[in-house]
C-alpha positions as CSV (number, residue, x, y, z in Angstrom):
1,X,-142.8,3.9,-5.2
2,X,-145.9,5.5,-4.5
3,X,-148.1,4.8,-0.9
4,X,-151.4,6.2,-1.6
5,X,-152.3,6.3,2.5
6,X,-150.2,9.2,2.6
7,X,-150.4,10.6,-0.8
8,X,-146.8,10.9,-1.5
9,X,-144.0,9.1,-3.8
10,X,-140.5,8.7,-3.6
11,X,-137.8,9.4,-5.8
12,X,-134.5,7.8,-5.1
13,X,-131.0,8.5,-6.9
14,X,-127.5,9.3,-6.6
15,X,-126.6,13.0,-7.2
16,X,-124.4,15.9,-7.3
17,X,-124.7,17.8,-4.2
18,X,-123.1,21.3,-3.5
19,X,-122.7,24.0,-0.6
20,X,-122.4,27.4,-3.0
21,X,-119.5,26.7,-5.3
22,X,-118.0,23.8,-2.9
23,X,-119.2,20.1,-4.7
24,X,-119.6,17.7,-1.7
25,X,-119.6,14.9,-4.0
26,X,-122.0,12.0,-5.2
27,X,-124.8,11.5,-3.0
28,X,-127.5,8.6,-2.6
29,X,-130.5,10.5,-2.2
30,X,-134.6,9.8,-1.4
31,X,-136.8,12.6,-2.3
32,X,-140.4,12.7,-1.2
33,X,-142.7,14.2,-3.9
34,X,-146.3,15.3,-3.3
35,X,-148.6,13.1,-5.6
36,X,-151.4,15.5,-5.9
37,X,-148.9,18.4,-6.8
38,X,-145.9,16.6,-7.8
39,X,-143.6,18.9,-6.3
40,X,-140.8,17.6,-4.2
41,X,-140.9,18.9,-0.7
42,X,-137.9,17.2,1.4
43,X,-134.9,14.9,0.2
44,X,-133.2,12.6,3.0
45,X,-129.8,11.8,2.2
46,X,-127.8,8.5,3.3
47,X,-125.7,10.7,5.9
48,X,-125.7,14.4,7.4
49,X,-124.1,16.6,4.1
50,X,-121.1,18.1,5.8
51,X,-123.2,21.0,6.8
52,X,-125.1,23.4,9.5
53,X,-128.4,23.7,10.3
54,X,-130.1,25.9,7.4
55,X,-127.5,26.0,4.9
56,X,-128.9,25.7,1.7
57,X,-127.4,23.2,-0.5
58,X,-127.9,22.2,-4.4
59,X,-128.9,19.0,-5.1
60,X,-128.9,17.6,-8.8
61,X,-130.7,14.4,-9.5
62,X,-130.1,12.1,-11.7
63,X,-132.2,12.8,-14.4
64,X,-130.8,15.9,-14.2
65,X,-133.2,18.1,-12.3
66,X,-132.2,20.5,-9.9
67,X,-133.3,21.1,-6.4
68,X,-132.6,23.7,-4.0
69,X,-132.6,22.6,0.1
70,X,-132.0,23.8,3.5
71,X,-130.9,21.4,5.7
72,X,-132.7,20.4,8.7
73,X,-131.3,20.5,12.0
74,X,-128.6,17.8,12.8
75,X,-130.8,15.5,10.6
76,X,-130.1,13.7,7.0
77,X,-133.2,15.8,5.7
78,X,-133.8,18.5,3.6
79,X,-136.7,20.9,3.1
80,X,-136.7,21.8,-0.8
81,X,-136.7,25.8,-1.1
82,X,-136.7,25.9,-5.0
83,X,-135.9,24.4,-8.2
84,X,-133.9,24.8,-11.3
85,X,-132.8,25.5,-14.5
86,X,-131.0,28.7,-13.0
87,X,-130.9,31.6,-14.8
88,X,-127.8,32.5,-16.8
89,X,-125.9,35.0,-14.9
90,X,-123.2,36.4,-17.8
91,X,-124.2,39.1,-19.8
92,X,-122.7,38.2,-23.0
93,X,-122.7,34.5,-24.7
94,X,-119.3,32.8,-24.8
């Protein structure tokens, strides 16, 4: 869903989202993506994530990517901060 007056496109899913190591659940999600970049720059969920203004949450889409966000105010939006895959943190393989 692309409107080229703006230069943007949309992405829309259901996802994992979580607050550190706390899962929030399945949410429906709407992330706009630059079109000249293709980088996603903020994600608007169906309802305020059950958190405060700049927490940063962990959104993974459907497909499977992963998105890191800090939420916006008392608002459904999100500015995306980074991306995944994260780095491994053990030391040794299990």
């Amino acid at each position: 869903m692309a409107d080229p007056a703006d230069g943007k496109s949309q992405l829309c899913g259901t996802g994992e989202l979580k607050l550190g190591p706390r899962p929030l659940g399945k949410v429906p999600y709407v992330v706009e993506v630059s079109a000249s970049s293709g980088q996603a720059a903020l994600v608007r969920f169906a309802q305020k994530p059950k958190a405060r203004d700049g927490q940063r949450l962990h959104l993974t889409l459907e497909d499977g990517r992963m998105l890191d966000c800090r939420l916006l105010d008392e608002t459904p939006y999100c500015s995306v901060v980074g991306d995944g895959p994260y780095r491994d943190r053990r030391r040794r393989a299990r």
